[in-house]
C-alpha positions, -999 to 999 in steps of 0.1 A, spaced: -6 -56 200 3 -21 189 -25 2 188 -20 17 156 -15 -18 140 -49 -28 159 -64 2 141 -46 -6 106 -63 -37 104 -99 -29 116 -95 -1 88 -83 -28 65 -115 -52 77 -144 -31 86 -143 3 62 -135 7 25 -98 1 29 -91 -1 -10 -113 28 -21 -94 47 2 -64 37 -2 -60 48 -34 -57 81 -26 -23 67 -16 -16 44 -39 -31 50 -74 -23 22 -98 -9 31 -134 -38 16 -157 -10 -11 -174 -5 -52 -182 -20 -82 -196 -30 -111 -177 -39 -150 -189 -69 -163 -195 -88 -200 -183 -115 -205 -205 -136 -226 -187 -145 -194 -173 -150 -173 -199 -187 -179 -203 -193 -164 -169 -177 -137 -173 -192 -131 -206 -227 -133 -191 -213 -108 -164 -200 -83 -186 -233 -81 -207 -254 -79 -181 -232 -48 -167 -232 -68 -133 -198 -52 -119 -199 -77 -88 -204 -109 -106 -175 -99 -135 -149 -95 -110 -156 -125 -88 -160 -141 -121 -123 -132 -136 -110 -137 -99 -115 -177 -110 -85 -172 -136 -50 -181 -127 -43 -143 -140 -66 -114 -139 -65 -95 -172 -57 -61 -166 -32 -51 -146 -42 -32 -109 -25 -32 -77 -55 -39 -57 -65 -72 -78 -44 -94 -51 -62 -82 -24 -97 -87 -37 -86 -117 -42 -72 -129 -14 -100 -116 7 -134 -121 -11 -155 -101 15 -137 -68 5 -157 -68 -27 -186 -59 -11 -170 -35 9 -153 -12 -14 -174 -7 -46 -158 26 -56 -130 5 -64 -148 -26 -75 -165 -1 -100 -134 16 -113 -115 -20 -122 -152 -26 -136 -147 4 -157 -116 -2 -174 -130 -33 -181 -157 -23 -199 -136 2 -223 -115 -28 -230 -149 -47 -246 -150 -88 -240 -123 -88 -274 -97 -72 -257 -104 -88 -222 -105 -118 -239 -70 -109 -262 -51 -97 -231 -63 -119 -209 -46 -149 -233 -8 -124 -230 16 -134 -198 13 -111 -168 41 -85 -170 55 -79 -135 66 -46 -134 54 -21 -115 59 18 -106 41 26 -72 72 34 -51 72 76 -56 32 74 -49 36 76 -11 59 108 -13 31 120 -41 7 117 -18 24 136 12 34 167 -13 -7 169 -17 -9 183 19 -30 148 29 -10 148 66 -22 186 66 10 204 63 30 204 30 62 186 33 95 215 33 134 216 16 162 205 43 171 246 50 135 252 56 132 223 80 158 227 99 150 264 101 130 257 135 113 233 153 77 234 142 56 206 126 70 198 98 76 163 70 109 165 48 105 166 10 136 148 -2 152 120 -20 154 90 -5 193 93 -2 190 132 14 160 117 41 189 90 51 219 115 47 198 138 71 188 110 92 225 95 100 240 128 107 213 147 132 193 113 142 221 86 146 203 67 117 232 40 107 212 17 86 219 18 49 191 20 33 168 47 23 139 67 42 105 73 27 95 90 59 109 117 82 92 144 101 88 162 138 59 165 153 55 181 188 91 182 191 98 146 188 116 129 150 100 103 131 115 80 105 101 50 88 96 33 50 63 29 33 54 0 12 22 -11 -2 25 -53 1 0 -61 -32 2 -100 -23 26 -127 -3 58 -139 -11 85 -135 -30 99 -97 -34 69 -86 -10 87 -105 17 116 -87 8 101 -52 8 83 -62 47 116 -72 59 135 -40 48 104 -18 66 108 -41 95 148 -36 96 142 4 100 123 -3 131 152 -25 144 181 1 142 194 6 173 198 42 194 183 59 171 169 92 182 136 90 168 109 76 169 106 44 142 76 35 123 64 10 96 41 26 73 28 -6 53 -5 -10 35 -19 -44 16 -23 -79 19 -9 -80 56 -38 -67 74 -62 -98 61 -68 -121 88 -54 -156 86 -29 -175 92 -6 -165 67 29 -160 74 25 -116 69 -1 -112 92 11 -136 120 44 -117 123 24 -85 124 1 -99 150 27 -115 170 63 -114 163 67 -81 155 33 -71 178 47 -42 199 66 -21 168 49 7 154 33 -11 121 7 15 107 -15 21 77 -6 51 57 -46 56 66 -37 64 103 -4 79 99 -21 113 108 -38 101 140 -5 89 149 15 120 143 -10 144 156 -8 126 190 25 125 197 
């Protein structure tokens, strides 16, 4: 298996993946989920008791949590990350408990609302120095051949990317850079559960890696639900049918740049 995928998912298994990764990925406090209220008087016990373990597992019973958080599918999907990542597990808790049992309760009873607004995060993230440089225009870029990320629409990264890289795939970058001499391209999603339009998003990552004679190097920068052990569908193509591409957490895209 690629290294850095190896890495992604003992990050994603062994550390505090989620309270980390929302440096990355910070979720926009929005939605309304369904309630099952055959549950309810667990989680009311929870929530007066302040117990900010018990409350999530508790609401994880519902068919729909009731706030709206990117991270919710995860927990949820992996149970053991509760434990793991209570910086997280205590800032859901705390928007729950501003929200008081009546609005939990009133919210909770509203159908999930499906919309979400995480794509610009990644490129957020980057312009906050976290890679260690701050990402440059095109002119200043191509001005030498330092280190150095682009800071560009997704349209200019491809543009850029088709004429100096022999990039001919038509979709958008969220990634380019040069790091000891040598260009690197990629996407970055953030997979919050399996199926549907998440499949979609995995597949477009994994078709950037599959363009052919392109000169640079191509890179997968995907974080969520795909680094939980099982035998889902996600993580066996990580694992095996797509072992040897470079498939990497945004949380060691800095190890991997800095040793190229």
């Amino acid at each position: 298996m690629n290294k850095w995928t190896q890495l992604s998912i003992e990050y994603a298994n062994q550390r505090s993946y989620l309270d980390d990764l929302f440096q990355v990925y910070p979720t926009i406090p929005d939605g309304i989920r369904e309630i099952n209220k055959e549950v309810w008087s667990g989680v009311e016990k929870a929530f007066k008791q302040k117990n900010n373990d018990l409350l999530i597992r508790e609401l994880l019973k519902l068919d729909l949590f009731p706030i709206k958080d990117s991270y919710i599918a995860y927990l949820k999907r992996d149970k053991s990350s509760i434990e793991r990542n209570p910086r997280t597990i205590n800032r859901i808790c705390g928007r729950l408990y501003e929200l008081g049992l009546d609005k939990i309760y009133a919210q909770c009873s509203e159908p999930k609302e499906t919309n979400r607004q995480i794509g610009p995060m990644f490129k957020d993230w980057l312009r906050n120095k976290s890679l260690g440089i701050q990402p440059v225009d095109l002119e200043t870029f191509l001005s030498d051949k330092k280190d150095a990320i682009l800071d560009g629409s997704d349209k200019a990264m491809m543009d850029f990317a088709h004429d100096e890289l022999n990039h001919k795939h038509n979709k958008g970058l969220d990634f380019v850079a040069r790091f000891n001499g040598k260009y690197v391209i990629g996407e970055a999603k953030f997979l919050t559960d399996f199926g549907g339009h998440q499949n979609a998003q995995f597949a477009d990552a994994i078709s950037t890696i599959e363009t052919p004679n392109v000169k640079a190097e191509k890179i997968a920068i995907l974080d969520g639900v795909l680094y939980i052990k099982g035998n889902n569908k996600t993580y066996k193509s990580v694992t095996e049918t797509y072992k040897n591409y470079n498939i990497m957490s945004a949380l060691v895209l800095r190890n991997y740049l800095y040793q190229l």
